[in-house]
PDB file of N, CA, C and O in Angstrom:
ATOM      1  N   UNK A   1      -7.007   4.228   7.255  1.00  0.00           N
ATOM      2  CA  UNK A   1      -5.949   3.242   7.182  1.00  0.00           C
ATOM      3  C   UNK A   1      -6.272   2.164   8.202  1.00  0.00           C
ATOM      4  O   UNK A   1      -6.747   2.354   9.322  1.00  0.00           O
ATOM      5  N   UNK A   2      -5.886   0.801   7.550  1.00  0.00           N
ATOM      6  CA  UNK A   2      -6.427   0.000   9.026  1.00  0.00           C
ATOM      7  C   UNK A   2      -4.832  -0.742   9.196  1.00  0.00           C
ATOM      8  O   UNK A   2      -4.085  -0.687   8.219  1.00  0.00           O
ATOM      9  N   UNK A   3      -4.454  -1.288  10.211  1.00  0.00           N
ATOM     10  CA  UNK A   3      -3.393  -2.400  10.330  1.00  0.00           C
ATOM     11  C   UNK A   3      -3.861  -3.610  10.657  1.00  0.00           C
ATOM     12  O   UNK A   3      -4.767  -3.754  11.479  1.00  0.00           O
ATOM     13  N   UNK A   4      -3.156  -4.806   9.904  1.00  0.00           N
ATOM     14  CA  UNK A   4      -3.009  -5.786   9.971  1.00  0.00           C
ATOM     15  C   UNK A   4      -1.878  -6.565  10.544  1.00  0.00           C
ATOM     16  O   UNK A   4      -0.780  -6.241  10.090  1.00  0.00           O
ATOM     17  N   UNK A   5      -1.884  -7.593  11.506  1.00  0.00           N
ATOM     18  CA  UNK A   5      -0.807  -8.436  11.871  1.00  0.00           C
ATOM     19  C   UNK A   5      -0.508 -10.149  11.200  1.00  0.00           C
ATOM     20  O   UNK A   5      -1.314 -11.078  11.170  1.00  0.00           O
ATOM     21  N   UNK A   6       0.516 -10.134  10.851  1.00  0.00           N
ATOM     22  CA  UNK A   6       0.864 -11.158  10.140  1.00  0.00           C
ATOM     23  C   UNK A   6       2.509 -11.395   9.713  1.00  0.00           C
ATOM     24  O   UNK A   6       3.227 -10.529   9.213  1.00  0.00           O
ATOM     25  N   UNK A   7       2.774 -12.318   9.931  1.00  0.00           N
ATOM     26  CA  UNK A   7       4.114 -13.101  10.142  1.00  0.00           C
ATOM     27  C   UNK A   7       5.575 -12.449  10.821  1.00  0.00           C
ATOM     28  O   UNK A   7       6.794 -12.527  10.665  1.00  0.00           O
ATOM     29  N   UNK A   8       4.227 -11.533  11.956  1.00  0.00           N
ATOM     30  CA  UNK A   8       5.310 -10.473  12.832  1.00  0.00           C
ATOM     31  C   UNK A   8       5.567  -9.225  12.417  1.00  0.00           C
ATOM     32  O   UNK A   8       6.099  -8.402  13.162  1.00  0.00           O
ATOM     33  N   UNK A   9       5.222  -8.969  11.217  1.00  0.00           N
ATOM     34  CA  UNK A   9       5.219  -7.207  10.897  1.00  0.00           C
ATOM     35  C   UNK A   9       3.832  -6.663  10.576  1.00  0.00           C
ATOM     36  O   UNK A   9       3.041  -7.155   9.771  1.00  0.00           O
ATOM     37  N   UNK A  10       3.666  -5.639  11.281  1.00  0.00           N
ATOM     38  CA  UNK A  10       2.858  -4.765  10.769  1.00  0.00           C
ATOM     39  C   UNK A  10       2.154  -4.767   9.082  1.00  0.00           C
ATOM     40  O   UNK A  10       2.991  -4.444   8.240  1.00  0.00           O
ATOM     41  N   UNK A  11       0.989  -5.033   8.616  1.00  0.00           N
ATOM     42  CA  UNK A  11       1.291  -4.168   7.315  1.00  0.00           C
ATOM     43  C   UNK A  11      -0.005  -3.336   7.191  1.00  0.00           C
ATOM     44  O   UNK A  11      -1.057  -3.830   7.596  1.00  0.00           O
ATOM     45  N   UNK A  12       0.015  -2.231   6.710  1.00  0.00           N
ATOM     46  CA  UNK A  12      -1.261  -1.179   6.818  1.00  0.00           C
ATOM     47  C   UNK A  12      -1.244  -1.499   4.841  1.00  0.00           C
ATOM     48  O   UNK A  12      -0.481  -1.726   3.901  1.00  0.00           O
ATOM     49  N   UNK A  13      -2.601  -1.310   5.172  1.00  0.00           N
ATOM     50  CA  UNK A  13      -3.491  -0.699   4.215  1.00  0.00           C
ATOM     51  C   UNK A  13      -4.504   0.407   4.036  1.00  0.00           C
ATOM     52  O   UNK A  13      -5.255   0.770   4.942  1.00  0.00           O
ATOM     53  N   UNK A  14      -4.484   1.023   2.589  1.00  0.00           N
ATOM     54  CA  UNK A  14      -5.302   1.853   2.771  1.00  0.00           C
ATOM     55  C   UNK A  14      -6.070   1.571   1.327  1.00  0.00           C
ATOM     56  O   UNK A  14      -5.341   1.372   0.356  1.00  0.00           O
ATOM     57  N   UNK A  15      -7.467   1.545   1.146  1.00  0.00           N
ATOM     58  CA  UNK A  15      -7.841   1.580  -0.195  1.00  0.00           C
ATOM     59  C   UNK A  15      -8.906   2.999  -0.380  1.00  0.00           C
ATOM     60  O   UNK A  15      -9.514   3.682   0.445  1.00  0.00           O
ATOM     61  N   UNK A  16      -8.782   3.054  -1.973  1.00  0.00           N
ATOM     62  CA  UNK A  16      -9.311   3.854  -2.609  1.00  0.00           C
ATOM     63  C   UNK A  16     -10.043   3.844  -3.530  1.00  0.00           C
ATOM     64  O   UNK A  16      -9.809   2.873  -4.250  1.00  0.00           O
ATOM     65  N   UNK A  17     -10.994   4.578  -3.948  1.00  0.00           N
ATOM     66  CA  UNK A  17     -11.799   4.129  -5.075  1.00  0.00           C
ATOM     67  C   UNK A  17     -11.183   4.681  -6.385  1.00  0.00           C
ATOM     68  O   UNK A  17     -10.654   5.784  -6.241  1.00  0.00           O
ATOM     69  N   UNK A  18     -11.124   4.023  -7.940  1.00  0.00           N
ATOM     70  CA  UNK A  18     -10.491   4.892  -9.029  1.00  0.00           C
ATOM     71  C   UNK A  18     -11.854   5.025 -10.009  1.00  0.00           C
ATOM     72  O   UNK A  18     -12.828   4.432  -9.545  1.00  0.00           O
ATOM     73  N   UNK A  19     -12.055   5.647 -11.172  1.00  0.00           N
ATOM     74  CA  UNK A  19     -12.892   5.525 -12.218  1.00  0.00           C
ATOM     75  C   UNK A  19     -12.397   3.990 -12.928  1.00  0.00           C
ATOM     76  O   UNK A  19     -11.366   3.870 -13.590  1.00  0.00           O
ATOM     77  N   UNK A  20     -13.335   2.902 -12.645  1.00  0.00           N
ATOM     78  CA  UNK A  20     -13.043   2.574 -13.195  1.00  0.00           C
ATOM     79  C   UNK A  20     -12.797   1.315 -12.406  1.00  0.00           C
ATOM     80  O   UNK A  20     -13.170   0.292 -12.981  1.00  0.00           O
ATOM     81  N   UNK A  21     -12.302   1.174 -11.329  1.00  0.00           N
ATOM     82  CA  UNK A  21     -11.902   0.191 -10.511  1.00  0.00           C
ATOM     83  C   UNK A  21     -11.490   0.966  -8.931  1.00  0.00           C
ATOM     84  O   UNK A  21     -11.992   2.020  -8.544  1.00  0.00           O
ATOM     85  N   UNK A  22     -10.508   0.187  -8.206  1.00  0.00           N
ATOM     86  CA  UNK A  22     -10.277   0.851  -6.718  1.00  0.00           C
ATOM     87  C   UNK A  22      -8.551   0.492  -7.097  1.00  0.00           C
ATOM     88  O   UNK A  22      -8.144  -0.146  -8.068  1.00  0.00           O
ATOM     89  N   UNK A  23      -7.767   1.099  -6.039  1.00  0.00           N
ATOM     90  CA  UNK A  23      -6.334   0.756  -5.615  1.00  0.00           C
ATOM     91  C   UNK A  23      -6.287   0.446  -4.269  1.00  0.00           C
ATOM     92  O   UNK A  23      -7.019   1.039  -3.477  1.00  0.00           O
ATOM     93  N   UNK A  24      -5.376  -0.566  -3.850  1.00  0.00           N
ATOM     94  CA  UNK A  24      -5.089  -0.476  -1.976  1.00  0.00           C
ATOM     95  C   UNK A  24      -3.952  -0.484  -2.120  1.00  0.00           C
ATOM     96  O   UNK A  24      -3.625  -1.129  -3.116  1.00  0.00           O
ATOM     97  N   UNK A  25      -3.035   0.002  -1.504  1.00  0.00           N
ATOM     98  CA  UNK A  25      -2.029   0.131  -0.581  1.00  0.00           C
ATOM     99  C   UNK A  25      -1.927  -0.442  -0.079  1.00  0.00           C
ATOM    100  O   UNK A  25      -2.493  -0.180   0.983  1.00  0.00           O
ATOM    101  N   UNK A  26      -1.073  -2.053  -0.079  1.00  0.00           N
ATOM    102  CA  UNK A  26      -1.095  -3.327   0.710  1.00  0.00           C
ATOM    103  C   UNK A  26       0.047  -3.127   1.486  1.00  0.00           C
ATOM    104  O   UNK A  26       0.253  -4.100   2.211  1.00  0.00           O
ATOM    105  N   UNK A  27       0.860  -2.240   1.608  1.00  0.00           N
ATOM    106  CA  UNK A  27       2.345  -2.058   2.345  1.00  0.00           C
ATOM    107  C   UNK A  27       3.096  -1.170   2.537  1.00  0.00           C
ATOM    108  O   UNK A  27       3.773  -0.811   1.573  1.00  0.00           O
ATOM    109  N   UNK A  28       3.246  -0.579   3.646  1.00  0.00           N
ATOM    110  CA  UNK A  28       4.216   0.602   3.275  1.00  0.00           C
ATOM    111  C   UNK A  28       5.575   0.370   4.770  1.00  0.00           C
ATOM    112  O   UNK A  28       5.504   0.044   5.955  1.00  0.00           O
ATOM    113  N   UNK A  29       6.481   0.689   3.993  1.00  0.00           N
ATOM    114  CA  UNK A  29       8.175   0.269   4.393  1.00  0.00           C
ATOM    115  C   UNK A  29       9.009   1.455   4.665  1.00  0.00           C
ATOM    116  O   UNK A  29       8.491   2.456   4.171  1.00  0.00           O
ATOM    117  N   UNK A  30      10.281   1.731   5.366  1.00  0.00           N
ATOM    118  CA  UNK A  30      10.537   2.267   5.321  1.00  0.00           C
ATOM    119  C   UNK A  30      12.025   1.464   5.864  1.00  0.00           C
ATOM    120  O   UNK A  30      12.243   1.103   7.020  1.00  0.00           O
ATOM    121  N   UNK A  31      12.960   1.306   4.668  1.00  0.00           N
ATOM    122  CA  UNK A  31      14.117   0.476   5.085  1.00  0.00           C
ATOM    123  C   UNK A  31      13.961  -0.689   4.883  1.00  0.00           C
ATOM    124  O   UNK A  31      13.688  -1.151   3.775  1.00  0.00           O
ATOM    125  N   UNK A  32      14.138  -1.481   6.121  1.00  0.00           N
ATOM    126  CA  UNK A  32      13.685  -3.378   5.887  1.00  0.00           C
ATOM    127  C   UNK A  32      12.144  -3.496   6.438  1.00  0.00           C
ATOM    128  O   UNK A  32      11.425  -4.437   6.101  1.00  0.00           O
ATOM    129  N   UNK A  33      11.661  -2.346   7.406  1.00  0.00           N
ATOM    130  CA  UNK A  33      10.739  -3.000   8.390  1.00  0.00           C
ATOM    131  C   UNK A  33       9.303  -2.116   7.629  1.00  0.00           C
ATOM    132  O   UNK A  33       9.434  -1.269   6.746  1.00  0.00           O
ATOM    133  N   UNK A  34       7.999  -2.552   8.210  1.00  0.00           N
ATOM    134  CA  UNK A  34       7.204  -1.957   7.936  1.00  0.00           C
ATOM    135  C   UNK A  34       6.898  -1.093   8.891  1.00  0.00           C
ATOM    136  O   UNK A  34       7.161  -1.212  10.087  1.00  0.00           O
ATOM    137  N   UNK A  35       6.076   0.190   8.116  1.00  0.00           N
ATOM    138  CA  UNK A  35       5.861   1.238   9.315  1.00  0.00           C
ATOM    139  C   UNK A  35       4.432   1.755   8.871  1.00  0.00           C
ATOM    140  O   UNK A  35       3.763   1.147   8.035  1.00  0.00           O
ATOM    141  N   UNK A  36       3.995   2.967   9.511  1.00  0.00           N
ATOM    142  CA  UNK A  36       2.744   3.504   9.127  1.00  0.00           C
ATOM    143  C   UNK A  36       3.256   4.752   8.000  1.00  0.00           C
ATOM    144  O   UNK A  36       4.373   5.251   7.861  1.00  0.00           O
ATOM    145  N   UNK A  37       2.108   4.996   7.352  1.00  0.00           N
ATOM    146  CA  UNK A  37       1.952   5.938   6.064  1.00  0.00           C
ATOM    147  C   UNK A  37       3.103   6.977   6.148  1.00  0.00           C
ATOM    148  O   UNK A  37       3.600   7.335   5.080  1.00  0.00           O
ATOM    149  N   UNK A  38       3.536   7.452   7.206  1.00  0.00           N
ATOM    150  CA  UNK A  38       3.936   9.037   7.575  1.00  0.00           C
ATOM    151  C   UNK A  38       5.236   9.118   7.522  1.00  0.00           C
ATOM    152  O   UNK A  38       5.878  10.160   7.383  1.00  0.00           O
ATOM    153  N   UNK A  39       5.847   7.561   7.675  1.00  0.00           N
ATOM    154  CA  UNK A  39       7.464   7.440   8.345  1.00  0.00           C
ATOM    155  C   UNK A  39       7.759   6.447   6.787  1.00  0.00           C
ATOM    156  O   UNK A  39       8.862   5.902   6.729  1.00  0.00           O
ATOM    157  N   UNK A  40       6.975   6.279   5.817  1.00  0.00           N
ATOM    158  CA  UNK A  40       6.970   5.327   4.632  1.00  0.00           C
ATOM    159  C   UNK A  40       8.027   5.872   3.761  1.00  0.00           C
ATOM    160  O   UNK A  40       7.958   7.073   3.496  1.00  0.00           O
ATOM    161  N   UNK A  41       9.162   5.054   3.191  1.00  0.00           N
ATOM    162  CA  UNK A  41      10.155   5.605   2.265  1.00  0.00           C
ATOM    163  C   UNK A  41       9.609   4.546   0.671  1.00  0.00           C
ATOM    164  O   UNK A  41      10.192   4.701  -0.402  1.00  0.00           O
ATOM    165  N   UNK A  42       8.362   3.472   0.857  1.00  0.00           N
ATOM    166  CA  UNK A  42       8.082   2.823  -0.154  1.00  0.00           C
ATOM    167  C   UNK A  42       7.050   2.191   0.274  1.00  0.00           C
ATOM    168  O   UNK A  42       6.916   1.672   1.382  1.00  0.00           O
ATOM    169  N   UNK A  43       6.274   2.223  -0.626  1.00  0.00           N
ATOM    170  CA  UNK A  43       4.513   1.062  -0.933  1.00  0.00           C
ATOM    171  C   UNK A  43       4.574   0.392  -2.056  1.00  0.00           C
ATOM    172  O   UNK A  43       5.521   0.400  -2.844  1.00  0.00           O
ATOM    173  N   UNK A  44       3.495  -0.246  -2.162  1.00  0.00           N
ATOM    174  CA  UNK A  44       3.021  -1.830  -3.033  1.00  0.00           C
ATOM    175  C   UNK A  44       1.623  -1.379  -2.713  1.00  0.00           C
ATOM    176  O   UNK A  44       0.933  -1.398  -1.693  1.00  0.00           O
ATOM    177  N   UNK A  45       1.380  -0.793  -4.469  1.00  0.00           N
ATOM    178  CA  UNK A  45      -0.093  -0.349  -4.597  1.00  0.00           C
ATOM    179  C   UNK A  45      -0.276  -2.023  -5.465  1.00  0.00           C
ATOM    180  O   UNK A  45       0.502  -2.838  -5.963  1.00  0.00           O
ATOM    181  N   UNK A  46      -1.908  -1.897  -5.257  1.00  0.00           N
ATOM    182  CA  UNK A  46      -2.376  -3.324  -6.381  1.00  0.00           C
ATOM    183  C   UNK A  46      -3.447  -2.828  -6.537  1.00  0.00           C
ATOM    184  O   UNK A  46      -4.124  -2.369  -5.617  1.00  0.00           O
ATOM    185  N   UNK A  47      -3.872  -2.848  -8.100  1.00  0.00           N
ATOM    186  CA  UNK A  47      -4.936  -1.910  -8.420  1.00  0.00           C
ATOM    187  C   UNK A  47      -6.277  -3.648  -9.166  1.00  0.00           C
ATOM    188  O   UNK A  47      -6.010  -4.710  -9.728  1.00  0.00           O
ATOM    189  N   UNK A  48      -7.241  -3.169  -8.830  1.00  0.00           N
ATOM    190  CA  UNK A  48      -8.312  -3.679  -9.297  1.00  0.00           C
ATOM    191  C   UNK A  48      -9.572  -3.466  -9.832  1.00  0.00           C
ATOM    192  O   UNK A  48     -10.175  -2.555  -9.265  1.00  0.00           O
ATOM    193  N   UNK A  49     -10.079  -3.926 -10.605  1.00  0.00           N
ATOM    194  CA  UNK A  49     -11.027  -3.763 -12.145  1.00  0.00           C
ATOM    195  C   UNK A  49     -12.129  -3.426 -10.923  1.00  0.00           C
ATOM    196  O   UNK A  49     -11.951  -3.318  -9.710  1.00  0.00           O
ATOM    197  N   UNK A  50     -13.728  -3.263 -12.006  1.00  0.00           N
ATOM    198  CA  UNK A  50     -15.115  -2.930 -11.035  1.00  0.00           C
ATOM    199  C   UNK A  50     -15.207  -4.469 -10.441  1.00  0.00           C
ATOM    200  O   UNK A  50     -15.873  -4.502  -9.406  1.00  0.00           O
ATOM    201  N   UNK A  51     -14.763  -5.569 -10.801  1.00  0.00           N
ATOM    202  CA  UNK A  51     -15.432  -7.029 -10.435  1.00  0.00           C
ATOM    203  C   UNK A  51     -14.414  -7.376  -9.120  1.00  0.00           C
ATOM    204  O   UNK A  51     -14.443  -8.373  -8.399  1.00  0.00           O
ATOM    205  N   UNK A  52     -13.295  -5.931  -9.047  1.00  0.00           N
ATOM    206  CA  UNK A  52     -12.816  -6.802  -7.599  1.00  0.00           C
ATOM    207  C   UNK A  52     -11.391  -7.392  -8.220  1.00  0.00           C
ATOM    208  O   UNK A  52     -10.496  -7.598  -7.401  1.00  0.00           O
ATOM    209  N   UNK A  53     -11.130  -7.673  -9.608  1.00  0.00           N
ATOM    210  CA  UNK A  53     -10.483  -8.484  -9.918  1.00  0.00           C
ATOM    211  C   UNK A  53      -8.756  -7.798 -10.164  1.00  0.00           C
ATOM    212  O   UNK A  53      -8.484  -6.841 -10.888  1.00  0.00           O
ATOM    213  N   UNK A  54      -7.744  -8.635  -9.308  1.00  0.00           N
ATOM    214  CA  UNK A  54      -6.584  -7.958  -9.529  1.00  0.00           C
ATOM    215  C   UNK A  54      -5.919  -7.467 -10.992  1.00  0.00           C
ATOM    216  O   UNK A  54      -5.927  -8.342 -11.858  1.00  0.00           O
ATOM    217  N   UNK A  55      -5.390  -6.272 -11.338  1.00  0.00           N
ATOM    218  CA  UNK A  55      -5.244  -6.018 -12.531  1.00  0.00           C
ATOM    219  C   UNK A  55      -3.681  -6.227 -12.517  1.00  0.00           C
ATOM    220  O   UNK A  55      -3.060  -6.856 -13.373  1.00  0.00           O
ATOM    221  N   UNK A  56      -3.225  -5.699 -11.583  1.00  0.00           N
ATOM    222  CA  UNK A  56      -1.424  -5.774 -11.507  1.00  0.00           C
ATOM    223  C   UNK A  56      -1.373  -4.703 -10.220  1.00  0.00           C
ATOM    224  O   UNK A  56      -2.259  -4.013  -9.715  1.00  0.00           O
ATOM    225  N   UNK A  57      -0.063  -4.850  -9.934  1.00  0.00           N
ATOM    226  CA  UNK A  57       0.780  -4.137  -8.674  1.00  0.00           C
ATOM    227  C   UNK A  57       2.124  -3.173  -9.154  1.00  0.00           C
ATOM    228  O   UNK A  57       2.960  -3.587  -9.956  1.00  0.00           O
ATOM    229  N   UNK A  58       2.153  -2.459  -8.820  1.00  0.00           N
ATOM    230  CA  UNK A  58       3.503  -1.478  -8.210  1.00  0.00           C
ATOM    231  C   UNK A  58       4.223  -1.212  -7.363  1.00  0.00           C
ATOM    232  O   UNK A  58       3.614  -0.790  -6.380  1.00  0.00           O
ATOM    233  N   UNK A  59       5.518  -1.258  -7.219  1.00  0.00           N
ATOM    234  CA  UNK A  59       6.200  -0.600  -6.257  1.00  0.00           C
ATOM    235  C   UNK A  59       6.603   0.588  -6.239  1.00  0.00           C
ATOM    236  O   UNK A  59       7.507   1.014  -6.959  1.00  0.00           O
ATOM    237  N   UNK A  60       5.917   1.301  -5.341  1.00  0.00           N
ATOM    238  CA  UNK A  60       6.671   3.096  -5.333  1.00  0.00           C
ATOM    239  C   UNK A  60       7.520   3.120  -4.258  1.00  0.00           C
ATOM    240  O   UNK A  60       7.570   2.496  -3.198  1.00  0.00           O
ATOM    241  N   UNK A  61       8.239   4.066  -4.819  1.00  0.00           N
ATOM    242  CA  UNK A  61       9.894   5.021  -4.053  1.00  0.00           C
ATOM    243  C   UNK A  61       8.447   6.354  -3.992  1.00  0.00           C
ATOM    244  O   UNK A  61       7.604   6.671  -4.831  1.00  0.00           O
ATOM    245  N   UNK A  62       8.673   6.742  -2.866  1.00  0.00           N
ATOM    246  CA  UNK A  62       8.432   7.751  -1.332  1.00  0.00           C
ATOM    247  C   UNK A  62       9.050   8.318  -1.956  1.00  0.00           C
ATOM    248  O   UNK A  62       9.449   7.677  -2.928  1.00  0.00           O
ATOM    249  N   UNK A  63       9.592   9.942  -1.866  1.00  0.00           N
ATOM    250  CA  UNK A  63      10.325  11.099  -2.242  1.00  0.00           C
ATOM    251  C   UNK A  63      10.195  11.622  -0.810  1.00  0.00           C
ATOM    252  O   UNK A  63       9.205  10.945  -0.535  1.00  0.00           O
ATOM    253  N   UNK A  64      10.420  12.269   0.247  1.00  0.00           N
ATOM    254  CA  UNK A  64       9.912  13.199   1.385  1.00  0.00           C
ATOM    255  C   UNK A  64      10.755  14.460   0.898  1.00  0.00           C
ATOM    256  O   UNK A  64      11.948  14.289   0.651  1.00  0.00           O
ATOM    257  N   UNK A  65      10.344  15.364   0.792  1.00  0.00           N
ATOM    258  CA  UNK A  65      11.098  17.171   1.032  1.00  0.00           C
ATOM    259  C   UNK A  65      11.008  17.019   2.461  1.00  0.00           C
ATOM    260  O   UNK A  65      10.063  16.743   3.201  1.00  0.00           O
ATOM    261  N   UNK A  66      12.794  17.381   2.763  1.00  0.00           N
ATOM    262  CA  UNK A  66      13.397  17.130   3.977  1.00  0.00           C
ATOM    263  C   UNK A  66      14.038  18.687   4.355  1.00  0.00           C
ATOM    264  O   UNK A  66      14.665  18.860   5.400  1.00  0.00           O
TER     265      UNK A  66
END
């Protein structure tokens, strides 16, 4: 995971490779603010083709067993 700083919040990323293309993890939240992976209640995956090229994005809802 690396962090990035920009317009005062935190935002981590993490990328991955898929068959086919990669995904990153451009954000993960928890409430209003951003946080790291562990304390995350929501991310903004954006998935991309072999050329790099954006295909589309998601927002996931986090579940934690509490």
């Amino acid at each position: 995971m690396q962090a990035r700083q920009g317009g005062g919040l935190a935002a981590f990323t993490m990328a991955r490779p898929l068959i086919g293309g990669s995904y990153t993890v451009t954000y993960f939240r928890n409430g209003e603010e951003a946080c790291s992976m562990g304390d995350a209640t929501a991310e903004i995956v954006h998935y991309y083709d072999m050329d790099g090229t954006l295909l589309h994005c998601e927002y996931h809802r986090i579940e934690r067993d509490t």
